[in-house]
GUDREN-261091 format. One record per residue (C-alpha): x negated, y, z negated; residue in one letter; residue number from 1. Coordinates in steps of 0.1 Angstrom, whole numbers, always signed. Example, Ala and Ser with C-alpha at 12.3 -4.5 7.8 and 13.67 -1.06 7.14 Angstrom:
residues 2
     c1     c2     c3  fipa  lumgu
   -123    -45    -78     A      1
   -137    -11    -71     S      2
This chain:
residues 516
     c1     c2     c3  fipa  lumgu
    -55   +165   +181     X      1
    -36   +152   +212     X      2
    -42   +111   +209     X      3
    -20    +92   +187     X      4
    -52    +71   +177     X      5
    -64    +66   +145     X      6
   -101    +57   +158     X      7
    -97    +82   +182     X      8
    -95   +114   +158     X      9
   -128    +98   +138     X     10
   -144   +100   +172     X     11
   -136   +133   +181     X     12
   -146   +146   +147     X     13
   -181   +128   +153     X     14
   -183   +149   +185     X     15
   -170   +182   +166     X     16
   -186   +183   +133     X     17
   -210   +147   +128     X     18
   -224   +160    +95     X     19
   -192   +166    +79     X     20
   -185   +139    +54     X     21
   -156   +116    +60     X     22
   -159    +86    +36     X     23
   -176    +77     +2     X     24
   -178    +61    -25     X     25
   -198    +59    -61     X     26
   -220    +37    -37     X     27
   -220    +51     -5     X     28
   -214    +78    +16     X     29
   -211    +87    +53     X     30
   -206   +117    +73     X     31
   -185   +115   +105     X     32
   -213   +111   +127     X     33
   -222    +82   +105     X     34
   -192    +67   +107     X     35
   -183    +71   +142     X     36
   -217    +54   +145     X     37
   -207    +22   +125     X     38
   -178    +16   +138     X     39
   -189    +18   +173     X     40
   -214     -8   +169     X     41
   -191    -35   +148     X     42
   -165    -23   +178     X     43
   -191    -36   +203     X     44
   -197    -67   +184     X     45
   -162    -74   +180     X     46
   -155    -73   +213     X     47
   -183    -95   +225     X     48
   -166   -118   +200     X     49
   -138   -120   +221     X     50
   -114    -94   +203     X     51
    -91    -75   +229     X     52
    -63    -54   +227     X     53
    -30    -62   +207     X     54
    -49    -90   +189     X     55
    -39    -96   +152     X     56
    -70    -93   +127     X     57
    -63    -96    +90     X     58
    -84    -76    +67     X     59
    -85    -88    +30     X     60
   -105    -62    +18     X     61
   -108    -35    -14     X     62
   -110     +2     -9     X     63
   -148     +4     +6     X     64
   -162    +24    +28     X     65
   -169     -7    +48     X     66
   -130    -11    +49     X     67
   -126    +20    +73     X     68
   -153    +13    +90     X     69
   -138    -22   +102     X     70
   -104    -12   +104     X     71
   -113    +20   +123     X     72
   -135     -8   +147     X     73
   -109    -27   +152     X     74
    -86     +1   +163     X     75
   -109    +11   +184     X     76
   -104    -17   +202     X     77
    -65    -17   +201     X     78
    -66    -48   +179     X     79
    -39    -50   +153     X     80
    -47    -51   +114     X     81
    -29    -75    +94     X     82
    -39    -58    +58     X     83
    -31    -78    +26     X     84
    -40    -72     -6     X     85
    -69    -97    -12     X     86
    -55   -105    -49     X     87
    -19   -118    -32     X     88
    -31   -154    -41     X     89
    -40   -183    -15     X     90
     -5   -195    -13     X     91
     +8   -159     +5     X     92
    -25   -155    +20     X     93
    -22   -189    +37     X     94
    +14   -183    +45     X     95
     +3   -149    +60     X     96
    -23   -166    +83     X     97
     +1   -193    +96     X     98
    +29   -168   +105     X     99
     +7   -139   +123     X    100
    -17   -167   +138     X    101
    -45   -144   +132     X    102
    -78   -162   +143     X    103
   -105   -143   +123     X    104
   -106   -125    +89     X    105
   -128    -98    +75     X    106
   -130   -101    +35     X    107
   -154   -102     +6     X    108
   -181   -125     +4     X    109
   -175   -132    -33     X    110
   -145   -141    -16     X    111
   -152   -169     +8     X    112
   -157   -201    -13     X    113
   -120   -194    -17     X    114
   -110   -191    +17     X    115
   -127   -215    +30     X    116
    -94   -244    +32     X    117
    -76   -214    +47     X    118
   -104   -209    +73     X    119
   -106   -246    +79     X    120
    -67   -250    +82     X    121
    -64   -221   +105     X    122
   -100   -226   +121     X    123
   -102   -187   +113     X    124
   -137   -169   +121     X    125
   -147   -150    +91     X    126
   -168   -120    +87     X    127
   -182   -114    +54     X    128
   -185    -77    +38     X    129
   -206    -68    +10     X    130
   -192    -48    -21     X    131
   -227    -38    -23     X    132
   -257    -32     +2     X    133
   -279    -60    -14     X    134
   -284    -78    +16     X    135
   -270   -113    +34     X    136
   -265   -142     +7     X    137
   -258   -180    +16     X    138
   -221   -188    +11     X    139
   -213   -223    +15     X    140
   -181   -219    +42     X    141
   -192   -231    +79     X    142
   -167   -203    +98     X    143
   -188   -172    +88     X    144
   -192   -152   +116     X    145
   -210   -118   +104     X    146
   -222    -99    +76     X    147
   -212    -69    +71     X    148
   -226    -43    +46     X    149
   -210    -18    +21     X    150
   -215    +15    +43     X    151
   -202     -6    +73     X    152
   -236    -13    +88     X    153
   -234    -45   +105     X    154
   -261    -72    +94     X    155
   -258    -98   +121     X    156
   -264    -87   +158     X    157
   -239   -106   +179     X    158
   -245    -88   +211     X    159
   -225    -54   +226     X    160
   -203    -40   +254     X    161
   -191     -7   +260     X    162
   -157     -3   +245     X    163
   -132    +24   +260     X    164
   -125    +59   +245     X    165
    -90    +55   +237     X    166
    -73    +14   +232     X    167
    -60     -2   +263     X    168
    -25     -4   +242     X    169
    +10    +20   +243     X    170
    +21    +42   +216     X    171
    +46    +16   +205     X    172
    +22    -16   +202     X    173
    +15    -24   +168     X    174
    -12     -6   +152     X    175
     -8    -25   +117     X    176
     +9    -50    +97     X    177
    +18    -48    +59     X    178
    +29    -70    +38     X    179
    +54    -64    +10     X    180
    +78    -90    -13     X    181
   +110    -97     +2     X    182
   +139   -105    -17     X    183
   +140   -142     -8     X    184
   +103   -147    -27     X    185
    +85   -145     +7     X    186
    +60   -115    +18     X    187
    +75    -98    +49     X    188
    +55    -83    +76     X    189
    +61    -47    +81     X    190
    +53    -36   +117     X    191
    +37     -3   +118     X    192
    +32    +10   +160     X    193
     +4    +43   +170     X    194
    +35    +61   +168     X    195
    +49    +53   +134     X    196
    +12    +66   +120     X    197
     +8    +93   +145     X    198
    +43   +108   +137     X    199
    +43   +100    +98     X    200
     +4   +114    +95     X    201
    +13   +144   +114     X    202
    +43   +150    +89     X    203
    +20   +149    +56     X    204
     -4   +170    +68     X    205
    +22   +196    +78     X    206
    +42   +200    +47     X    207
     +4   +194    +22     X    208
     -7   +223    +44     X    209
    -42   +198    +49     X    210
    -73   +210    +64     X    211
   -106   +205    +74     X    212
   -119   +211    +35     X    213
    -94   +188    +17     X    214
   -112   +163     +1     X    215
    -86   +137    -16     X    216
    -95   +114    -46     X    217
    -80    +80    -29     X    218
    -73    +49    -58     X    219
    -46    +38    -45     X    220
    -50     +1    -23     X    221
    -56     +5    +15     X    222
    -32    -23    +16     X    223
     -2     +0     -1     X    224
    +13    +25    +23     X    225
    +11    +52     +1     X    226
    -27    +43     +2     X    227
    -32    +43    +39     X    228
    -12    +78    +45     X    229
    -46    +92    +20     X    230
    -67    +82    +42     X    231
    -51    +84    +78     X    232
    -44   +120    +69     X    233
    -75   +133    +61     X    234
    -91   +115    +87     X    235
    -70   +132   +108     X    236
    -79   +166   +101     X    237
   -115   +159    +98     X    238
   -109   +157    +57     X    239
   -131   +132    +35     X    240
   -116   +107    +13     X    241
   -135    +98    -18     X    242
   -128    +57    -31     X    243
   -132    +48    -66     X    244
   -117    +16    -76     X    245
   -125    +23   -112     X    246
    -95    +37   -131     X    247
    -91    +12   -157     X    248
   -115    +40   -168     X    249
    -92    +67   -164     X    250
   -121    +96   -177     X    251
   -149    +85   -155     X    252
   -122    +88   -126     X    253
   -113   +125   -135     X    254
   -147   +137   -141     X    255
   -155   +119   -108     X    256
   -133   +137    -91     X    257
   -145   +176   -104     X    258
   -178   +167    -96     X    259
   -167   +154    -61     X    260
   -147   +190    -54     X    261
   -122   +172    -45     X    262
    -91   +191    -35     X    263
    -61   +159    -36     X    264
    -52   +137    -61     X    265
    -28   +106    -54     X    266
     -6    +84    -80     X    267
    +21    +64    -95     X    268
    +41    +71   -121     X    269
    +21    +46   -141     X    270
    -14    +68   -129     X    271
     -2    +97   -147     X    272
    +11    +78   -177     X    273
    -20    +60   -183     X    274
    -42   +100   -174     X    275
    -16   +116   -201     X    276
    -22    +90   -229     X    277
    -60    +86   -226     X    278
    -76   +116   -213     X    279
    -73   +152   -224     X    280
    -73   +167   -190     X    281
    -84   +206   -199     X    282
   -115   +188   -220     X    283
   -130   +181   -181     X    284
   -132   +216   -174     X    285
   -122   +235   -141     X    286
   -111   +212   -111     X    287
   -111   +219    -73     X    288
    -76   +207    -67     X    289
    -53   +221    -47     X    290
    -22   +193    -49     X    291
    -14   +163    -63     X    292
     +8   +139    -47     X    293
    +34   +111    -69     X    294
    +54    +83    -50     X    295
    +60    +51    -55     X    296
    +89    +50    -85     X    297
   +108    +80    -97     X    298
    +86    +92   -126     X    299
   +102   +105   -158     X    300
   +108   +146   -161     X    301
    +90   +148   -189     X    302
    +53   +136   -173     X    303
    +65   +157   -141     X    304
    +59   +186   -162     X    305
    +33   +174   -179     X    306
    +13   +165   -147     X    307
    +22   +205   -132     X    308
    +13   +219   -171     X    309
    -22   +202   -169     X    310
    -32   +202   -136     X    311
    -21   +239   -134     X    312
    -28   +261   -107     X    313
    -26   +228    -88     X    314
     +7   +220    -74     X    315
    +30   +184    -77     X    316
    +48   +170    -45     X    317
    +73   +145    -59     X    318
    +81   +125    -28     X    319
    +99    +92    -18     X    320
    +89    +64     +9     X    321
    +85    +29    +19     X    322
    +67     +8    +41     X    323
    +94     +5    +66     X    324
    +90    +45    +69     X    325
    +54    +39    +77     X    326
    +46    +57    +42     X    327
    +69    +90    +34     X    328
   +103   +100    +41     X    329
   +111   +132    +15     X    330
    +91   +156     -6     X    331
   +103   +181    -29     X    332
    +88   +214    -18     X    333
    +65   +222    -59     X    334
    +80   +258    -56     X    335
   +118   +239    -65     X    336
   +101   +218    -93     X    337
   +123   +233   -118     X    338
   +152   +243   -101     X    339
   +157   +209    -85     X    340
   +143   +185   -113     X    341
   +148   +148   -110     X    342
   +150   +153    -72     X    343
   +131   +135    -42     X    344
   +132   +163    -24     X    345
   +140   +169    +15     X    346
   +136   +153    +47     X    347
    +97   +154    +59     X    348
    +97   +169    +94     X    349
   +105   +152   +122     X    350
   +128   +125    +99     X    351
   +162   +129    +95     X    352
   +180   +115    +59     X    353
   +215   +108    +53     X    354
   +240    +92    +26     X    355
   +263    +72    +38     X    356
   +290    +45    +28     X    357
   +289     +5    +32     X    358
   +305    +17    +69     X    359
   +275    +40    +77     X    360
   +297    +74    +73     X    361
   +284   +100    +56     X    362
   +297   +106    +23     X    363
   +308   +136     +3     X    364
   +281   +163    -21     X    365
   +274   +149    -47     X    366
   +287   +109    -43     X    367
   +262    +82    -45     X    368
   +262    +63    -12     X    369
   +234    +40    +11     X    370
   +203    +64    +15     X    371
   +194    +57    +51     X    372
   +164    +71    +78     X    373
   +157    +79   +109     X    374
   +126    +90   +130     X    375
    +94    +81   +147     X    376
    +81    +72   +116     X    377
   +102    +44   +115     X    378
    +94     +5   +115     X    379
   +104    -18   +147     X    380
   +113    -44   +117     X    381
    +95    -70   +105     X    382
    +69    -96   +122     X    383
    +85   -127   +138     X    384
   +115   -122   +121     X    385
   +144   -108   +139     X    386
   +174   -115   +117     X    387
   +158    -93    +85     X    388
   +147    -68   +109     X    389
   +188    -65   +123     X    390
   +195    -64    +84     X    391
   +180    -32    +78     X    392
   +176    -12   +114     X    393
   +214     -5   +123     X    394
   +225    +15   +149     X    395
   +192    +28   +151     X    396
   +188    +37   +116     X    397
   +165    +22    +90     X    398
   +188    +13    +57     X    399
   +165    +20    +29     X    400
   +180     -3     +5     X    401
   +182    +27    -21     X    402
   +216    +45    -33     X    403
   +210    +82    -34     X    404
   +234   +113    -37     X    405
   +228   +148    -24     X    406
   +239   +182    -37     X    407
   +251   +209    -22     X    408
   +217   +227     -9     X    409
   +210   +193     +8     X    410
   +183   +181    -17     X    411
   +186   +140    -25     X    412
   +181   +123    -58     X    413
   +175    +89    -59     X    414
   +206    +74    -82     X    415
   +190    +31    -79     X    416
   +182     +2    -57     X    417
   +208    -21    -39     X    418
   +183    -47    -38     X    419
   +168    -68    -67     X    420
   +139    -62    -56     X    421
   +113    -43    -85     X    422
    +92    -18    -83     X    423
    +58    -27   -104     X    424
    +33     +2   -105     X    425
    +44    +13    -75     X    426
    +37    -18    -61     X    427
    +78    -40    -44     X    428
    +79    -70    -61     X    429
   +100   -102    -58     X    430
   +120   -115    -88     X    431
   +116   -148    -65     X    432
    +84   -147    -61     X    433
    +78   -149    -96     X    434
   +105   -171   -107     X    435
    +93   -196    -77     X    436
    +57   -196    -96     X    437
    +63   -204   -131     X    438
    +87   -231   -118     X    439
    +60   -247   -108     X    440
    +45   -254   -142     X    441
    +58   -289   -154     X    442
    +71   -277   -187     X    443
    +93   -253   -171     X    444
   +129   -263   -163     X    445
   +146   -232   -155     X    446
   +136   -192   -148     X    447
   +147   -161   -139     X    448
   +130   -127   -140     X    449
   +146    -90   -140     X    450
   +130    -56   -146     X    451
   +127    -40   -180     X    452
   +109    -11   -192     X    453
    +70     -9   -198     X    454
    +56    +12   -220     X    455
    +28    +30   -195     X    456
    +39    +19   -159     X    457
    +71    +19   -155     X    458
    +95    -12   -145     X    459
    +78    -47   -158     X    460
    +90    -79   -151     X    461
   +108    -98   -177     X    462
   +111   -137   -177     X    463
   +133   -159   -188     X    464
   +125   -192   -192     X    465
   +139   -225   -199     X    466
   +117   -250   -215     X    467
   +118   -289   -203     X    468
   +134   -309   -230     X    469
   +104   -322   -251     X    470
    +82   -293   -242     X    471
    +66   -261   -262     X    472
    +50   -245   -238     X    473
    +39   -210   -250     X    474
    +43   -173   -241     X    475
     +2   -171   -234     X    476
     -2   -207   -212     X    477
    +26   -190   -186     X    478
     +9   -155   -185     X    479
    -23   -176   -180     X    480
     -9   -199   -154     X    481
     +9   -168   -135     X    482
    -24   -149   -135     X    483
    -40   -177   -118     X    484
    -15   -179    -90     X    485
     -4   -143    -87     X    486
    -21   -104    -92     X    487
    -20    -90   -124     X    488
    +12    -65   -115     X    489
    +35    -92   -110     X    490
    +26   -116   -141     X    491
    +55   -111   -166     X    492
    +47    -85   -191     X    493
    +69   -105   -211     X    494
    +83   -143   -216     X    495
   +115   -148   -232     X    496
   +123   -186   -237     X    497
   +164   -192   -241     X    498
   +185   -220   -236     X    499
   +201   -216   -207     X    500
   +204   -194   -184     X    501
   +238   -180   -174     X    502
   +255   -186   -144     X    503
   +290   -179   -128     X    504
   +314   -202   -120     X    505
   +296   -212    -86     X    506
   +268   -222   -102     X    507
   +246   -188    -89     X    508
   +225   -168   -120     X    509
   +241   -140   -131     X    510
   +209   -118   -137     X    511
   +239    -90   -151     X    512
   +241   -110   -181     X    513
   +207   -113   -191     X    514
   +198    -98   -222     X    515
   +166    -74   -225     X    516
């Protein structure tokens, strides 16, 4: 596979092998010829809408097989996807739309009603998808563009053009946009090019060893990067990916997943967690998998082995990424599981991984020191904002943000963040960002929030809050209030109500002194 286009490897695979299945879902499922065929059509429409190259589309949208479908059409036509995770909440949605002056948006049509300020603020087009094929339904919002149904067929002709093979756009335009918490409360815009995913797919597949008859069980978000690299990679060997957005049933997901032969399993720490303590795995009877894959937090030793124990002959890559990286940066080959336990591993190919003092020089074995990156892989920065971009792209190389140390044989283990930022079922989350929403309930006079320990997934957030003199507002009105605003992985597992909150002699919160 020659092109560094995502639509363009779906295509070719059409041409190659059209009955092969690609995408599915409990609902739905389509082979390759029957996706090509979807997303050529919504392509055409699109661009008789007046989409062209290098625009920025957002797509709020769940894992569906509708979701490729439009974000493989709009790559087809070189467009730019602004992804965001549909439950961010209308304030970062809003803020999202204003900064990346996208002018039309593809999301649910249970989710319109609440768009529909943001549409009419932003005079955004929107086209409506269907979780289920059950055919167009009213909606009350006047910007609604198209229908579109769950297996990506498009229910409202708006006319067609011929659209070229490969996007009238360079290697190192923007292919996508993701959004993750910044440590300032606001969502940051990661810019990923056609190179970034080109040279980061290429990567996974090399080291997983993917084929052709890899069939990954994907429940991780599209709009997570972890997510995405699923799905691009198996696309890009003419794989299938399987959807199922139903793991707050952990046992339906597993027994899904035998009966779907699927060959690849993905997951956070707080995945295996919740698989260990509710399902007993060997009860399911004999699986198809080959791997499983864990990123997204450093998972405890003892649920590694667990994982490798009851998944057995399947293997576990422990590996370590970000969004800035496009998705991965290091895997730990499963052969070294026990000789290098509690390590993330080694460089993928093609990226190079140092540790490095405050001055960027590299730092002795074994002394913990600024884990930082480089490759092809590698973010431009972030959208429209040049001075947090410069903050963590030096010299060339991307500063991860994470202190590391590395042993003699050259394998890394992660030894903690610099930043503040937490890391919430494998989700980056802003202490700000949370802090900023339960200061806006009036009985609230002060706040600050820091990670603590869960029980099943990991870091939590932990508040601390301040009541306004007079007030006794409770533990349950602020979960309720943050659930409202926010989605559920960043509403405080738990509200601790104090005082005051201590600060330094300046005046700044000294989060240090805060008392778990």
């Amino acid at each position: 596979m020659n092109s560094p286009f995502i639509s363009d490897w779906v295509l070719t695979h059409a041409e190659r092998t059209p009955e092969a299945p690609a995408v599915a879902t409990p609902d739905v499922r389509l082979s390759y010829g029957e996706l090509a065929d979807r997303v050529r059509r919504l392509a055409e429409a699109l661009a008789a809408s007046g989409v062209v190259p290098g625009e920025r589309v957002l797509v709020a949208l769940p894992n569906l097989a509708a979701t490729a479908v439009v974000e493989l059409a709009l790559h087809a036509l070189g467009a730019c996807v602004v992804k965001t995770n549909r439950a961010s909440g209308p304030d970062a949605l809003g803020t999202i739309v204003a900064r990346t002056g996208v002018r039309r948006a593809f999301m649910l049509d249970r989710d319109a009603a609440a768009w529909a300020e943001i549409a009419r603020s932003h005079a955004l087009e929107l086209w409506l998808v269907s979780e289920r094929d059950r055919g167009a339904e009213t909606t009350p919002v006047d910007a609604i563009v198209a229908r579109i149904a769950a297996d990506g067929g498009l229910e409202t002709d708006l006319g067609a053009r011929a659209i070229p093979r490969s996007p009238d756009v360079r290697p190192e335009d923007p292919a996508l946009i993701l959004y993750t918490s910044g440590s300032a409360g606001k969502p940051h815009g990661v810019v990923q090019t056609w190179r970034n995913v080109d040279a980061n797919t290429r990567s996974i597949v090399r080291y997983l060893g993917l084929t052709s008859a890899d069939r990954a069980m994907l429940i991780l978000p599209l709009s997570y990067c972890y997510g995405r690299s699923v799905l691009q990679s198996h696309l890009f060997v003419g794989g299938s990916v399987f959807f199922d957005n139903r793991f707050m049933f952990p046992r339906v997901v597993l027994e899904t997943l035998r009966q779907e032969g699927c060959t690849g399993f993905a997951g956070v720490p707080a995945t295996f967690e919740l698989i260990r303590r509710q399902v007993d795995v060997r009860s399911l009877g004999p699986f198809r998998l080959r791997y499983l894959t864990q990123a997204g937090d450093a998972m405890s030793p003892d649920t590694i082995r667990w994982v490798r124990r009851a998944f057995r002959p399947a293997v576990l890559f422990v590996m370590y990424g970000q969004t800035e990286a496009t998705a991965r940066l290091s895997y730990l080959p499963p052969e070294l599981a026990d000789e290098k336990e509690g390590s993330i591993g080694i460089p993928i190919p093609g990226v190079e991984l140092k540790v490095v003092d405050d001055s960027g020089r590299e730092v002795a074995d074994a002394e913990v020191g600024n884990l930082i990156a480089k490759g092809d892989n590698v973010t431009p920065g972030y959208y429209g904002e040049p001075e947090e971009s410069a903050a963590i792209l030096r010299g060339g190389w991307l500063w991860t943000g994470d202190l590391a140390w590395r042993d003699r044989d050259g394998f890394l283990f992660h030894a903690g963040r610099s930043k503040e930022i937490l890391k919430i079922a494998g989700h980056r989350v802003s202490p700000a960002e949370i802090e900023h929403t339960l200061a806006r309930h009036p009985d609230v006079a002060d706040v600050a929030v820091v990670g603590g320990a869960g029980e099943i997934q990991g870091e939590v957030a932990v508040a601390f809050v301040v009541r306004r003199q007079g007030c006794d507002v409770s533990e349950t009105r602020l979960r309720r209030f943050c659930s409202e605003l926010l989605p559920s992985f960043k509403v405080p597992a738990t509200i601790r109500f104090v005082d005051a909150l201590p600060r330094n002699e300046a005046g700044k919160l000294a989060r240090t002194r805060l008392s778990l």
